[in-house]
C-alpha positions in Angstrom: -16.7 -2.5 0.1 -14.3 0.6 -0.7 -11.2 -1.8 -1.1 -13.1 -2.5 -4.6 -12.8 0.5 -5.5 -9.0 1.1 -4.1 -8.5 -2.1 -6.3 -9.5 -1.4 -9.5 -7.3 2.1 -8.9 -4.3 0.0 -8.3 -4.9 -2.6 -11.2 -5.9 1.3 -13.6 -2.5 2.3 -12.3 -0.7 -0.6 -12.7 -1.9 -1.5 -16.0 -1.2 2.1 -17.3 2.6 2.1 -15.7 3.1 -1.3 -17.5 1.8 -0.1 -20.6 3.7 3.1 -21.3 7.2 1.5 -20.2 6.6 -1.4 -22.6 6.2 -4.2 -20.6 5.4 -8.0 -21.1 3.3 -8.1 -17.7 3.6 -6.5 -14.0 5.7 -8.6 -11.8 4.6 -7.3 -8.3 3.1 -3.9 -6.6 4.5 -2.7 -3.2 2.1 -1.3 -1.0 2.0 0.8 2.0 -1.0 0.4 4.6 -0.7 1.9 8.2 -2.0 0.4 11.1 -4.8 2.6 11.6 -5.9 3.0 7.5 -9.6 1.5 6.8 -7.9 -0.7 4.3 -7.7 -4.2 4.7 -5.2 -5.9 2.8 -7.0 -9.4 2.5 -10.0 -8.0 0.8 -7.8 -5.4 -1.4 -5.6 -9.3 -2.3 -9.0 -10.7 -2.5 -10.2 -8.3 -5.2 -7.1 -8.0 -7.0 -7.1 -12.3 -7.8 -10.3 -11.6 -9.2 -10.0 -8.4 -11.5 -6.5 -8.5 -12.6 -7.6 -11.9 -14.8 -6.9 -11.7 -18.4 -4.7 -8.1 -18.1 -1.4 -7.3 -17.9 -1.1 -7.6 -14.3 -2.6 -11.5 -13.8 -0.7 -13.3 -11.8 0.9 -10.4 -10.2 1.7 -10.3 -6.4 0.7 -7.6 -4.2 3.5 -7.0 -1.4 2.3 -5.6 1.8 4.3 -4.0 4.0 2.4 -3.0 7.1 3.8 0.4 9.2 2.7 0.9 13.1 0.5 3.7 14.1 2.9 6.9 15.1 1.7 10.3 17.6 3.5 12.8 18.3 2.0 14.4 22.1 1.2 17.9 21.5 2.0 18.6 25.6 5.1 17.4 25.6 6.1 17.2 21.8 7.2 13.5 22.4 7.0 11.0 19.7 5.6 7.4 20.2 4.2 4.1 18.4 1.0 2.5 20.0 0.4 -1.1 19.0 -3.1 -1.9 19.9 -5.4 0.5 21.0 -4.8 4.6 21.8 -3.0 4.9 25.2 -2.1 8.3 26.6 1.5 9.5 26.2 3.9 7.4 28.1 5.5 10.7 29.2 3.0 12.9 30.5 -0.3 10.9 30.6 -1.6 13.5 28.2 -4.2 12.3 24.9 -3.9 15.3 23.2 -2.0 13.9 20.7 -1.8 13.9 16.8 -1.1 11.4 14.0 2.2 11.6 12.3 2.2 8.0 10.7 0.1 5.1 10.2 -2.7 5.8 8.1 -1.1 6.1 4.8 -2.4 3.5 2.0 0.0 4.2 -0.9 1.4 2.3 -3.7 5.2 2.9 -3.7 6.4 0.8 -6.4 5.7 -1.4 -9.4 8.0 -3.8 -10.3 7.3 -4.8 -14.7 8.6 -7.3 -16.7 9.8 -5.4 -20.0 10.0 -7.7 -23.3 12.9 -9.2 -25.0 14.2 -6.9 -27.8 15.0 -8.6 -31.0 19.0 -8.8 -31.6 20.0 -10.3 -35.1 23.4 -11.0 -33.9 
């Protein structure tokens, strides 16, 4: 139920952005969601079709782009991506390990459609 609430942030965001730069409507958000983040991207799409109705960001599309889960081993300072689930380092068989990429949910960009200017020409 927290994507509801990472929604509406997005669609406050957005809609401010658009706003202050002028702009007819939002064209598209880009957003970041690592493997391992508690965010799922169907029910933050899900959401969005419903609450972005009647603002400036309806019709919008939300652009996923999913990054893998990244460790670095803290034995053998090796770095690593697991797909799947946690497997020891493939170097030294060690699981002391820490995160170094894949839980990041960020919106990197917003992508606006700014409004014709009136040339008597």
């Amino acid at each position: 139920m927290h994507e509801l609430a990472v929604t509406e942030s997005l669609l406050n965001i957005a809609s401010d952005y658009a706003i202050k730069n002028d702009a007819q409507r939002v064209i598209s958000l880009n957003i970041v969601i690592g493997e391992l983040s508690s965010i799922i991207g169907d029910s933050v799409q899900f959401y969005w079709d419903i609450i972005s109705e009647n603002t400036i960001c309806e019709n919008s599309v939300l652009i996923f782009n999913k990054i893998p889960a990244k460790f670095i081993c803290q034995s053998c300072n090796k770095e690593f991506e697991i797909k799947g689930e946690l497997i020891p380092c493939p170097i030294c068989g060690s699981m002391d390990m820490r995160t170094i990429q894949g839980d990041e949910f960020l919106l990197n960009s917003i992508e606006i459609e700014k409004g014709l200017e009136n040339n008597n020409e």
